[in-house]
C-alpha positions in Angstrom: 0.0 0.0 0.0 1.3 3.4 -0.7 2.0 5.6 2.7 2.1 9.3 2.0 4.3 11.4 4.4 2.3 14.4 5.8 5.4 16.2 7.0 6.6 17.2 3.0 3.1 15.7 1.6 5.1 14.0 -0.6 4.4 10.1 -1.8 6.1 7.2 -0.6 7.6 4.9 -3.5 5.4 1.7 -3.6 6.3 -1.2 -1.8 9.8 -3.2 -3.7 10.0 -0.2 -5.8 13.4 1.9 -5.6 13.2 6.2 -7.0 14.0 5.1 -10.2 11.1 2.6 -11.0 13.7 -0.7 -11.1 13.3 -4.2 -9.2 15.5 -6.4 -7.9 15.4 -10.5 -9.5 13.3 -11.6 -6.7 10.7 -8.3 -6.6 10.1 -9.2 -9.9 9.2 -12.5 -9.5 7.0 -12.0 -6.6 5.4 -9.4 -8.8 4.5 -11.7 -11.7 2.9 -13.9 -9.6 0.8 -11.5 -7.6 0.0 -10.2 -10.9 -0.7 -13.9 -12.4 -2.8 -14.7 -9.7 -5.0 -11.5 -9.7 -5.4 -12.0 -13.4 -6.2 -15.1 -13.9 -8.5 -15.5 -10.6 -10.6 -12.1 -12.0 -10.7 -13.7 -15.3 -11.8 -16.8 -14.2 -14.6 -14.6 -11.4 -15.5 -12.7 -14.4 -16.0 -15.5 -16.8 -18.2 -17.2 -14.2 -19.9 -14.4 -13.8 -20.5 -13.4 -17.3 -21.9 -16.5 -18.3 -24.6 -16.5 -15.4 -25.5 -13.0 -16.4 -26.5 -14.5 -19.8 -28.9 -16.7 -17.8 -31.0 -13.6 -16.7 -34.0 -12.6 -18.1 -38.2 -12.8 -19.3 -36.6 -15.8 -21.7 -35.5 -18.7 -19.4 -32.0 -19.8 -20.2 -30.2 -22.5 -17.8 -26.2 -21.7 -17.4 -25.5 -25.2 -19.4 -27.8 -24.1 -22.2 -25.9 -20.3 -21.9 -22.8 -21.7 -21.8 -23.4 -24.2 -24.8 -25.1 -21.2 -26.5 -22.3 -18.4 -25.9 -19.3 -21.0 -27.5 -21.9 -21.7 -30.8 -21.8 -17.9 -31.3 -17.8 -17.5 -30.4 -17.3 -20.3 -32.8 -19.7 -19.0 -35.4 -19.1 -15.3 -35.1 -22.8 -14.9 -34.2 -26.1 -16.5 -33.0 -27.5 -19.7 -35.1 -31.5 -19.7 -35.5 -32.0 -20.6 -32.1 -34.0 -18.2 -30.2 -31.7 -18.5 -27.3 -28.4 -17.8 -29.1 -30.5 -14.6 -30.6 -31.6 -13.5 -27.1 -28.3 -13.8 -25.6 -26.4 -12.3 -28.3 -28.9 -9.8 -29.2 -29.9 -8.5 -25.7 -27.8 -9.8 -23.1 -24.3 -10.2 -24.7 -23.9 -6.6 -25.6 -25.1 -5.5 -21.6 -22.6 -7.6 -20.2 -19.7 -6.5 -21.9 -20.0 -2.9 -21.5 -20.6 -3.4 -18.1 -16.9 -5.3 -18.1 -15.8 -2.5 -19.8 -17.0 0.8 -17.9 -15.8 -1.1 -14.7 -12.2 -1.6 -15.8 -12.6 2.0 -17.3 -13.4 3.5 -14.1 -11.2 1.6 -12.0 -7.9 2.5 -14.4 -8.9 5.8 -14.4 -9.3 6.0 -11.1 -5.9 4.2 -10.2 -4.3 6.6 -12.5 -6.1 9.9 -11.0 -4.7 8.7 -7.4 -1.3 8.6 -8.4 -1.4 12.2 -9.9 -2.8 13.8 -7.4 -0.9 11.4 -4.7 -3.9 10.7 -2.6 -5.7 7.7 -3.0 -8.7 9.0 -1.7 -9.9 10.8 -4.7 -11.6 9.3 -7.8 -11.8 9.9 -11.8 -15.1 12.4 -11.4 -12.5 14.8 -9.3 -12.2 16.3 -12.7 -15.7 17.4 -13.0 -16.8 15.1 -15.7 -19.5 13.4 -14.2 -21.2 16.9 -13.2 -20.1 18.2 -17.2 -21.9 15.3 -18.3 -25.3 15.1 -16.1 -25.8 18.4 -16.9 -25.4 18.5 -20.8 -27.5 15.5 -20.5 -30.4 17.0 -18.8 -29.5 20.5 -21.0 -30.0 18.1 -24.2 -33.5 16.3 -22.8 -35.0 20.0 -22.1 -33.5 21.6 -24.8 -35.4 18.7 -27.3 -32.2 17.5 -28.8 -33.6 13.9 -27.8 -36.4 14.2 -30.3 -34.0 15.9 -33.1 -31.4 13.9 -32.2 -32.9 10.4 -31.3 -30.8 8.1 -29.4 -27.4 9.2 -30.4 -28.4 12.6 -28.4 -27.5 11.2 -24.6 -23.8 10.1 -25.3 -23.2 12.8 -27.4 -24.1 15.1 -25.2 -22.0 13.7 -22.3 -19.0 13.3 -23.8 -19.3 17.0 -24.6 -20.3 17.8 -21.4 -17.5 15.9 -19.7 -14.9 16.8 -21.8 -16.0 21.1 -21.7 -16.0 20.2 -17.7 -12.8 19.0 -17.6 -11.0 21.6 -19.7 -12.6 23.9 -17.4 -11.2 22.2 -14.2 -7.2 22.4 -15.9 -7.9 25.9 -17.2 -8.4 26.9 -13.1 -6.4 24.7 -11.6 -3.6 26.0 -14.0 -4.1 29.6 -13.3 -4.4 28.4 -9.3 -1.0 27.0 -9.6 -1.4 23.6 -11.3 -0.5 21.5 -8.2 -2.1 18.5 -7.0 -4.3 19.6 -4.8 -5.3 22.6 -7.3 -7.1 20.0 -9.0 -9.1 18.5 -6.9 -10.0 21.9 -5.4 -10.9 22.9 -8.9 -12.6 19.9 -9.6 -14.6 20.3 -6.4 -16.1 24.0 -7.8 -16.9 22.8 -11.1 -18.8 19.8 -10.1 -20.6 22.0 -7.3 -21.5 24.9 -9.3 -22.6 22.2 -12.3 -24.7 20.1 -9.7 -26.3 23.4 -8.9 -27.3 24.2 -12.6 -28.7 20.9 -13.1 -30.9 21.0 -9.8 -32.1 24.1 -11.2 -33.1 22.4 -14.5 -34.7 20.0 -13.0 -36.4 22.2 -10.8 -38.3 24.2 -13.6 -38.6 20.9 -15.6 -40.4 18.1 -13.9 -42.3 16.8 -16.5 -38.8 15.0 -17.6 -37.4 14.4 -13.6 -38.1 10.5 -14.0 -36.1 10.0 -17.2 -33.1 12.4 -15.9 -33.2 10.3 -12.5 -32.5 7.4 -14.1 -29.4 8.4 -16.2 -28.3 10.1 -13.1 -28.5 6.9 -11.0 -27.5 5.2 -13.7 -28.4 2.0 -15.4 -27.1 -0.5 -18.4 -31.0 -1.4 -19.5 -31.2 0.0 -23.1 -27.3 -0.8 -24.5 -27.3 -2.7 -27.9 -24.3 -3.9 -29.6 -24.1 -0.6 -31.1 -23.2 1.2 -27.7 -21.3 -1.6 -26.8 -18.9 -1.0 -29.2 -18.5 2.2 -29.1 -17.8 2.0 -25.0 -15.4 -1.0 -26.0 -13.1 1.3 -28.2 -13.7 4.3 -26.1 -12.2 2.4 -22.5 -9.9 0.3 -23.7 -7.2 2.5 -25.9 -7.0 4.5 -22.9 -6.5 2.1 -20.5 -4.1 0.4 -22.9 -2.4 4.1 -23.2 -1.9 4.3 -19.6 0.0 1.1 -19.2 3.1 2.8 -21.0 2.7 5.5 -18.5 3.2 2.9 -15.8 6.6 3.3 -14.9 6.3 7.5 -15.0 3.3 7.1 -12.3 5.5 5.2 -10.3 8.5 8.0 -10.2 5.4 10.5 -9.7 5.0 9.1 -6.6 8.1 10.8 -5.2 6.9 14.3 -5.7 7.1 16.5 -8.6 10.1 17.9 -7.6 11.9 14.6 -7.6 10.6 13.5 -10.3 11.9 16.4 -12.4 15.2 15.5 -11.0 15.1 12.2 -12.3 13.9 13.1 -16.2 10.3 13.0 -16.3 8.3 15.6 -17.5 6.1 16.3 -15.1 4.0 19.0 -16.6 3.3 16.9 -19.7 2.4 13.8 -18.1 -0.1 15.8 -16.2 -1.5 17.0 -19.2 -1.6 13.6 -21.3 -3.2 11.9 -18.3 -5.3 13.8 -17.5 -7.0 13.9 -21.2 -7.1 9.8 -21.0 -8.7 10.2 -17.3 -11.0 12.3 -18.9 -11.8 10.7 -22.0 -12.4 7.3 -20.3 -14.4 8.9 -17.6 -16.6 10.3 -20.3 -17.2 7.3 -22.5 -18.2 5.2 -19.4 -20.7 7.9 -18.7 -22.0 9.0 -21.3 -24.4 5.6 -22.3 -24.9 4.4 -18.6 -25.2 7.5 -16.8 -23.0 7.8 -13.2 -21.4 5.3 -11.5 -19.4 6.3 -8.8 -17.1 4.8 -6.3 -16.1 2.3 -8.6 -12.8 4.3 -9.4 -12.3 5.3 -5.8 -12.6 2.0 -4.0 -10.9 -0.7 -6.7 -7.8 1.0 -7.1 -7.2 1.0 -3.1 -8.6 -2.6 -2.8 -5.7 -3.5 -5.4 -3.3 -1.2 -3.7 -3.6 -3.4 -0.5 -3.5 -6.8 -2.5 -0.7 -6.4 -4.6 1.2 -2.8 -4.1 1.7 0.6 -5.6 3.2 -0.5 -8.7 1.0 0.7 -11.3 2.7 -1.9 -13.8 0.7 -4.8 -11.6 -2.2 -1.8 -10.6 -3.3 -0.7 -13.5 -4.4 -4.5 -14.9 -5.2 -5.4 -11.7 -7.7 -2.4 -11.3 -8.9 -2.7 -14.4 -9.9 -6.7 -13.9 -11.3 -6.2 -10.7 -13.5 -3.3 -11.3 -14.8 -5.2 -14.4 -15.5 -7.7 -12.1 -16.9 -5.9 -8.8 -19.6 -3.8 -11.8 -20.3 -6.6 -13.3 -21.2 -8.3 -9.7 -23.2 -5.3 -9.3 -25.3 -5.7 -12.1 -26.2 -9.5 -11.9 -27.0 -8.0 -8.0 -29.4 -5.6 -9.5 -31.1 -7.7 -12.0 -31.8 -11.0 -9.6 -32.9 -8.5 -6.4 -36.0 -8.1 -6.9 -37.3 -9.8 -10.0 -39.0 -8.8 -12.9 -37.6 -5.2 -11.4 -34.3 -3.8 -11.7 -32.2 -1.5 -9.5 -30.1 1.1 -10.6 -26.7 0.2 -10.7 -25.2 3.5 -9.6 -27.5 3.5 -6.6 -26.0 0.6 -5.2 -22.5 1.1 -5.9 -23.1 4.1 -4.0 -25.2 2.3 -1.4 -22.4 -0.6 -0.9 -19.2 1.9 -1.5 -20.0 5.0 1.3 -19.8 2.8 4.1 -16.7 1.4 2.4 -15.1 4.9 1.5 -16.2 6.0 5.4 -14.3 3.0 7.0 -11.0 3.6 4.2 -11.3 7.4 5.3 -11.1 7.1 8.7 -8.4 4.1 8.8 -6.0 5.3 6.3 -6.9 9.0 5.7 -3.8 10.3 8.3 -1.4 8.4 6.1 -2.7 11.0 3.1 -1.3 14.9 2.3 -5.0 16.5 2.6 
C-alpha cells in the first residue's frame, strides 16, 4: 500500500520499488505472480460471472444451455437460428460487456487519478466530468435535442459535457498553480457549481425528472451492440495508453520535484493523463449515466492486494473493477425480479460505508 508522508506531503515509493522505478530478480518475481494470480482469478470470477449473467432474463435460459449457447456464437461469429443464441447475443451479450468494460474503465482511471494527485482517496469524477456530463445531458433532454437527435443525443451530449467540464477544471487549476491539490479543489467548484445548474433544471422541468433520475443513478437497460462498441473502443485504448505510462506514475509518486530531478516531465504527463482520465471517464458515462465509487474503492482494494506498482495496478484495477460492476449488475437484475435496481444507486449504497471506513483508517497516512 502506498504511505504518504504528511510532513513534505510528498508520496512514498510503492512497496519493492526503488526512485528510479527498477526491481530487484526476486521483486520481480514476486510481482508476476501477484499479478498472475489477480489475473487469472478475476478472469476466471469474471468468466463465471459473465456467463450467469447471460442466464437472466423474461426468456428462461439455464447456465448449461448459456454456456453451450455463448461457445456456438464464439465459434460461429454470431447467434444460429436458435432463439436462445439470438436472445443472448442480441440483448444480453452486448449489456454484459460494457458493463466489463465501464468497470475496468473507471477503475484505471481512477488508479491513475490517485497517483497524480498522490492521494488515494480521490476518484476519476475529481475532474468534473460526471457533473459536465449530467448536466449537458439533462441540458440536451430540455432543450429537445432527444427528439432531433434520437438516441445518439445522450452520449453525445455527455461526452461534450465531460470533456468542456474538464477543460474547465485544468484551465483553473492552471491559473491556481497547477498543483495536485489545485485540481481537486478545482474539480470540487466545477462539479458544485454544475450540480447546482442541473438541480435548477430540473427544478423548472419536472415533466422530464423521471427520465433524468434514471441516467443520473444510472443503469445498463437500453445498450445494444451498437453502444457496446463504441464503449469498448472508447475504454480500452485509454487504458491500454496508460499502461506505457506505468513506470512514469511510479517516479510521480516521489513528488514533482523529484521526479523532475530524475527526467520525467512532469508537466506533460499531467496534461496527457489527465486527457485519457477524462476521456475514459466520459465514455463510461456517457451511455450508462454515473457510476461512482467504482474508481475510488478498486484501485485501493488492489493497492492493498498487490502494491503501488502501477505496472501490476493498472491491470489489476482494471480486472477487478470489471468484475466488482459486473457483480453489481447480476445483484441488481436478480434482487427483486421482474424489477431492476439502478446500478449507480448501489454502488453508492455498498461503496459510502466502504469509503467512510477507508477514510477514517487510512486518511492520516494521506497529504489533505
Amino acid at each position: 500500500m502506498i504511505k504518504i508522508t504528511a510532513s513534505k506531503g510528498a508520496a512514498g515509493v510503492p512497496q519493492g520499488v526503488s526512485p528510479d522505478g527498477t526491481k530487484s530478480k526476486w521483486q520481480k518475481r514476486h510481482t508476476k505472480e501477484k499479478l498472475t494470480l489477480i489475473l487469472v482469478g478475476g478472469t476466471l470470477g469474471i468468466i463465471l460471472l459473465f456467463i450467469f449473467s447471460l442466464t437472466m432474463g423474461i426468456y428462461p435460459i439455464s447456465f448449461d444451455e448459456a454456456m453451450h449457447g455463448l461457445w456456438n456464437i464464439i465459434i460461429h461469429l454470431g447467434p444460429s437460428d436458435d432463439v436462445g443464441e439470438k436472445v443472448i447475443f442480441s440483448l444480453r451479450m452486448s449489456r454484459s460487456v460494457a458493463v466489463l468494460c465501464v468497470g475496468a474503465g473507471l477503475a484505471t482511471a481512477g488508479a491513475a487519478m490517485q497517483a497524480l494527485i498522490r492521494n488515494p482517496l480521490v476518484d476519476p469524477y475529481i475532474t468534473g466530468v460526471s457533473s459536465g456530463a449530467s448536466f449537458m445531458v439533462v441540458l440536451a433532454t430540455f432543450g429537445g435535442l432527444m427528439g432531433i437527435m434520437g438516441s445518439i443525443s445522450v452520449p453525445f451530449a455527455a461526452i461534450i459535457g465531460a470533456i468542456a467540464a474538464f477543460g474547465l477544471t485544468m484551465a483553473v487549476a492552471e491559473v491556481a498553480g497547477g498543483k495536485a491539490m489545485s485540481y481537486v479543489l478545482s474539480g470540487v467548484i466545477i462539479s458544485t457549481g454544475l450540480s447546482s445548474a442541473i438541480t435548477l433544471l430540473v427544478y423548472f422541468n419536472a415533466d422530464n425528472y423521471t427520465q433524468i433520475v434514471k441516467w443520473m443513478f444510472g443503469s445498463f437497460t437500453d445498450i445494444q451492440w451498437s453502444s457496446t462498441v463504441v464503449i469498448v473502443v472508447g475504454t480500452l485504448v485509454p487504458i491500454v495508453t496508460m499502461l506505457f505510462y506505468a513506470k512514469k506514475l511510479n517516479i510521480m509518486l516521489l513528488g514533482e520535484e523529484q521526479a523532475k530531478y530524475l527526467g520525467v516531465d512532469t508537466a506533460t504527463l499531467k496534461k496527457t493523463l489527465m486527457v485519457l482520465i477524462a476521456v475514459l471517464a466520459a465514455f463510461c458515462v456517457a451511455y450508462c449515466g454515473v457510476i461512482g465509487f467504482i474508481g475510488l474503492i478498486v484501485p485501493h482494494i488492489c493497492r492493498m492486494i498487490v502494491g503501488g506498482d502501477h505496472r501490476i495496478l493498472i491491470p489489476s484495477s482494471a480486472i477487478l473493477g470489471a468484475l466488482v460492476l459486473l457483480a453489481a449488475d447480476v445483484f441488481c437484475k436478480t434482487a427483486i425480479p421482474p424489477s431492476e435496481l439502478p446500478i449507480g444507486a448501489i454502488v453508492a449504497v455498498f461503496g459510502v460505508p466502504f469509503f467512510l471506513f477507508l477514510m477514517m483508517k487510512e486518511g492520516k497516512k494521506y497529504a489533505m
